[in-house]
N, C-alpha and C positions, 0 to 999 in steps of 0.2 A: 827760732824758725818762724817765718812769716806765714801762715798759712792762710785760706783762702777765706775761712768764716771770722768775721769778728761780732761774737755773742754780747749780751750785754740785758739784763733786769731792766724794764721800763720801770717797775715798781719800787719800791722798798719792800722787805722780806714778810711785812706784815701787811701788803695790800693785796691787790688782785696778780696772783701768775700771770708773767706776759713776758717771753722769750723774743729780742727784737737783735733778728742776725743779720747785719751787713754782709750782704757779697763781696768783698774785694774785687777789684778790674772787673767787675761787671756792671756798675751804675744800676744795682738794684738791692731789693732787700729782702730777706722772708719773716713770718711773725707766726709766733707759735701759742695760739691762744689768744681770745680777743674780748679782754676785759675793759677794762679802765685804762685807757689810753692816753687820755687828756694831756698826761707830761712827756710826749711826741710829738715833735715840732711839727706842720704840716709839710714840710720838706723832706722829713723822714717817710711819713704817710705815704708820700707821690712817690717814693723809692720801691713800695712794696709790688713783688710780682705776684706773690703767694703769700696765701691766711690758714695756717694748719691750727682746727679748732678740734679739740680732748673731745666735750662735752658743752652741753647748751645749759650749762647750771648759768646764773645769771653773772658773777664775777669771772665766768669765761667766756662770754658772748655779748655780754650788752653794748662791747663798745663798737659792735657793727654801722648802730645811728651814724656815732661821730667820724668812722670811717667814712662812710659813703659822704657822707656834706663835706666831706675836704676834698676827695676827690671829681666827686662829681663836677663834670664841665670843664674838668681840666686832667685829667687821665682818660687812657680810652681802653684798658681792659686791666681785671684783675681778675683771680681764680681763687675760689675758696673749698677747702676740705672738711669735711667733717664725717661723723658719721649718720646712724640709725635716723632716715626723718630729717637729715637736715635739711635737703633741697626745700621740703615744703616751710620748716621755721625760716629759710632766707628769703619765702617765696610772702610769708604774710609779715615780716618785715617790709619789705618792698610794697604789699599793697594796702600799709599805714598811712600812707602817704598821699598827695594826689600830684599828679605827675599830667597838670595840662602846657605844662612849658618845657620842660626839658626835652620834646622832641627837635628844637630849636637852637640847642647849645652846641655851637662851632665843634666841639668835640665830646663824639659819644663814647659813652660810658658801657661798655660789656660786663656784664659777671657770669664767669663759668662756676659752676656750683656742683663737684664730684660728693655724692653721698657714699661712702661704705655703707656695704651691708654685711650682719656678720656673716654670710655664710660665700663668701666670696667676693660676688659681685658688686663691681660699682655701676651707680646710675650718674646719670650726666643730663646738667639742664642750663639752660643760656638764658639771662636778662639782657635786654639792653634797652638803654635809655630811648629810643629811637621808638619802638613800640611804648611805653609808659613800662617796661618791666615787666610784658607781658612772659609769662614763662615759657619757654621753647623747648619741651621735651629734646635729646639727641639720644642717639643708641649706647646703651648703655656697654660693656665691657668686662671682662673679666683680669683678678689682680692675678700679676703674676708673682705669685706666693705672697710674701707680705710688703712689696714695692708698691709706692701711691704714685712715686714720681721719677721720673727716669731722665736725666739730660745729661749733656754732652759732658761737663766736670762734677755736676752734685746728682745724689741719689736720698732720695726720704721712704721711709722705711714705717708701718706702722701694725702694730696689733694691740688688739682689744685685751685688756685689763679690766677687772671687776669693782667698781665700786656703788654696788648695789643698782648701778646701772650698766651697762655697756660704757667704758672711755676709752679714750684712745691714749698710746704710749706712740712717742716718735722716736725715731731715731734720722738724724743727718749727716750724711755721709759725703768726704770730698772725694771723691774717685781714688785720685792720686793727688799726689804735694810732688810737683814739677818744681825746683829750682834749676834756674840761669845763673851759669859759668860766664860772666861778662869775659874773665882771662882769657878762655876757649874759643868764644866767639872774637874775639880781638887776633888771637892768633891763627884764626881760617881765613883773617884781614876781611873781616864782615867788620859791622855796626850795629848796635840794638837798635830798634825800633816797632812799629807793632805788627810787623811781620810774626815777631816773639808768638803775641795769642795768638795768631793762625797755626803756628807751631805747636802748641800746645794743647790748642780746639783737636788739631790732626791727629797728634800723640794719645789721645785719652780716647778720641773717638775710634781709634784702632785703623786708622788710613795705615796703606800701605808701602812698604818704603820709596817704591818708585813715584809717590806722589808730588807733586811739582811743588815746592813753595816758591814765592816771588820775596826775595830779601832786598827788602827796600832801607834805607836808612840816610842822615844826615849830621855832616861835621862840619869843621872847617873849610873844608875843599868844597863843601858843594854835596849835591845829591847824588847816591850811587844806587844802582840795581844788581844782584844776582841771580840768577835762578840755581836752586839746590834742590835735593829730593829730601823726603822726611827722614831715609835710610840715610843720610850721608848725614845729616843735622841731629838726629836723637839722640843718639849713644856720648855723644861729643858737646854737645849746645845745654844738655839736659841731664840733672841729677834725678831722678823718679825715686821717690822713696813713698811708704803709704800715708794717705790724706788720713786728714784729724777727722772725728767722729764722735758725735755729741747727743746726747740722748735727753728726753723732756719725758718727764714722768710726776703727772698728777690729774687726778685725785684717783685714789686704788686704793684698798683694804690691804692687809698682809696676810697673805694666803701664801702655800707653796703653788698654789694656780696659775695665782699673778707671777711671784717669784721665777717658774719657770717660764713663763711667757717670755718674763724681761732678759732672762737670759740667751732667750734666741733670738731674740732683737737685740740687744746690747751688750754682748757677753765683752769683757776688755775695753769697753767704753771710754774715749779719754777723757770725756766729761761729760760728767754727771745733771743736769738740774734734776730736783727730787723733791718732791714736797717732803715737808716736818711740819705737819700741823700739832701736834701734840707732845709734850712730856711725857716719858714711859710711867710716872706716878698715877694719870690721868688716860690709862691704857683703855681703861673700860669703856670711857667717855670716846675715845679714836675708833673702840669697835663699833657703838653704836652709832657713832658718821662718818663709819666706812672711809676713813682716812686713818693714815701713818703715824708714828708717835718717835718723835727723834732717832731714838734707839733703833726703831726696827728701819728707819729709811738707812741709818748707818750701817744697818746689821745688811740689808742687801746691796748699798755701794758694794759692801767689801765681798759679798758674794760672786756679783757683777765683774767683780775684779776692776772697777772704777779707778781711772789713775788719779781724777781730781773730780770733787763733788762741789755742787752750788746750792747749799738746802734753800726754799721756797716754800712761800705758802703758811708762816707762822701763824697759828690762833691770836688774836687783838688780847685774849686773856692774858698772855703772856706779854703784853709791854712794858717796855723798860727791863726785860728777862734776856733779852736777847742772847747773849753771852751763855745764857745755861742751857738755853736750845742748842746751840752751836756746839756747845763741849758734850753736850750725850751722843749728838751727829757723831763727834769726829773719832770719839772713843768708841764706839760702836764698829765705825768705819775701821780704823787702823787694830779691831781684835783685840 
C-alpha cells in the first residue's frame, strides 16, 4: 500500500535524531527534530513546511543555523514547533546575526514559531526577514487536547514526556489512506487526472455530497470535462481505509509516567521511531541521563502495541555494537 508519508533517518543510528518525512502529492516535507542536518540536500531543506523540535538539547536544535542559510532569500515561510521557552531560544538565534541586507532579498523569509506550554496553552510569534527578524508577538491559542496541527489530510499530535526536563513525544497521523479504483473510474467512462486531489482534499475535509467537483482529464481524443458531486464519486472512485500513523519518541526516562503518556498518544502505532540509547547491562548509567536502554525502549514498543519499530539515538560507546543493540530492541519488543 502506498501511503501518504515517506519517513526516512537523515542520520545513521549513532548520530543526532532527525526524522525527515516526505509528503507524497504534496511538494513538501516535515522534520522532526533539528540536529545535524548537513547530509540533506538543500532541495530537501526548501521542501520543508514544518520543523517539529522534542527539546533544545544541542544534537536537537543546532541545526536551526544551517537551516535558515539554505533557505533564506529563497523560501518565503516556514513554521517551527517546540516547546517550554522556545520562541525566545529561536528569537536569540536570529538576533546572532546582523541582518542589514536581507531586507532586500526578492523573497522574504517568514518564521512562525508556536511554543507549547505545559499547561495547555500555545504562544505564537512571527519573524521575518523584511523587519531584520524583529519578533512579532501574535495571540496566542489554546491546544485542543493534545493536537499541535490540524489540516486538511495529516494531523500531529504531541505530549510532553519526562526526561528530566519537559520533551516532546510526536505522533503523525494521515487522516485517511484514500486509494483510486482507476477500473471504476474507467467504467463511469471518466479519466484520472488532478481532479483525483480535489476529490480527495473534499472527502477527508468532510464536504458534503452535493458538492460539485469539475472532472477534467485528458486521452487520446482530446480534453474532456464532467461535472459530478462528491456523493456520486466517493463510495465508487474511492477505497477509504485508515491512514498510517507514526510516532517519534526521544529523549524520555522509563517511567510508567511517560509509559502512559505514550500510550495515549500512540497506542497501536504503526511505527515506531524510539530512542535505544543504552544496553540494559549499563541500566544505571541510562537512569542517570534520563534516557532508555534497548530493553526497555523494546519493553514499551510492545506495550504501545508498535507494529513496526525504528530504534534511534545509539550511545558512540557502542560502536561497531550495533547488531547487540538491535537484538535487545527486538527481543524486548516481540516478548
Amino acid at each position: 500500500m502506498r501511503y501518504l508519508f515517506e519517513p526516512r533517518l537523515v542520520n545513521d543510528t549513532f548520530g543526532d535524531p532527525v526524522l525527515y518525512v516526505d509528503v507524497r502529492d504534496e511538494r513538501r516535507a516535515l522534520l522532526f527534530d533539528l540536529g545535524d542536518i548537513t547530509a540533506l540536500a538543500p532541495r530537501k531543506l526548501m521542501r520543508l513546511s514544518h520543523v517539529f523540535v522534542t527539546h533544545a538539547h544541542m544534537d536537537h536544535f543546532s541545526g536551526f543555523d544551517h537551516l535558515l542559510r539554505v533557505v533564506l532569500g529563497r523560501k518565503s515561510s516556514l513554521t517551527l514547533f517546540g516547546g517550554p521557552c522556545f520562541i525566545a531560544r529561536v528569537e536569540h538565534k536570529l538576533r546572532a546575526y546582523t541582518w542589514n541586507v536581507v531586507d532586500r532579498y526578492a523573497t522574504a523569509l517568514v518564521v512562525d514559531v508556536y511554543e507549547m506550554e505545559l499547561e495547555g496553552l500555545v504562544q505564537h510569534a512571527r519573524f521575518s526577514s523584511r523587519s531584520g527578524f524583529v519578533r512579532e508577538p501574535l495571540p496566542p491559542s489554546e491546544r485542543d487536547d493534545d493536537v499541535l496541527l490540524e489540516e486538511a489530510t495529516i494531523r500531529v499530535r504531541a505530549r510532553f514526556v519526562d526526561h528530566g526536563i519537559a520533551c516532546l513525544a510526536f505522533a503523525l497521523e494521515e487522516k485517511a489512506h484514500l486509494n483510486v479504483d482507476k477500473d471504476r473510474i474507467s467504467a463511469l467512462a471518466l479519466g484520472a487526472g488532478p481532479w483525483l486531489t480535489e476529490m480527495k482534499r473534499a472527502v477527508l475535509s468532510g464536504a458534503p455530497d452535493a458538492q460539485r467537483i469539475e472532472v477534467g482529464w485528458r486521452d487520446k481524443n482530446g480534453e474532456h470535462t464532467s461535472i459530478r458531486t462528491v456523493g456520486e464519486l466517493r463510495d465508487v472512485v474511492l477505497d477509504i481505509t485508515p491512514g498510517q500513523r507514526i510516532g517519534y519518541v526521544t529523549d524520555l526516562r522509563y517511567t510508567e509516567g511517560n509509559i502512559d503518556i505514550l500510550s495515549q498518544l500512540m497506542q497501536g502505532i504503526d511505527l515506531l521511531y524510539i530512542e535505544s540509547v543504552f544496553l540494559e547491562k549499563d541500566k544505571s548509567h541510562a537512569e542517570r541521563k534520563n534516557h532508555l536502554t534497548g530493553r526497555q525502549a523494546g519493553e514499551i514498543a510492545r506495550r504501545l502495541g508498535a507494529k513496526a519499530i525504528v530504534p534511534v539515538h545509539f550511545s558512540p560507546r557502542y560502536a561497531g555494537r550495533r547488531a547487540e543493540l538491535i537484538a535487545e530492541i527486538h527481543a524486548a519488543w516481540r516478548g
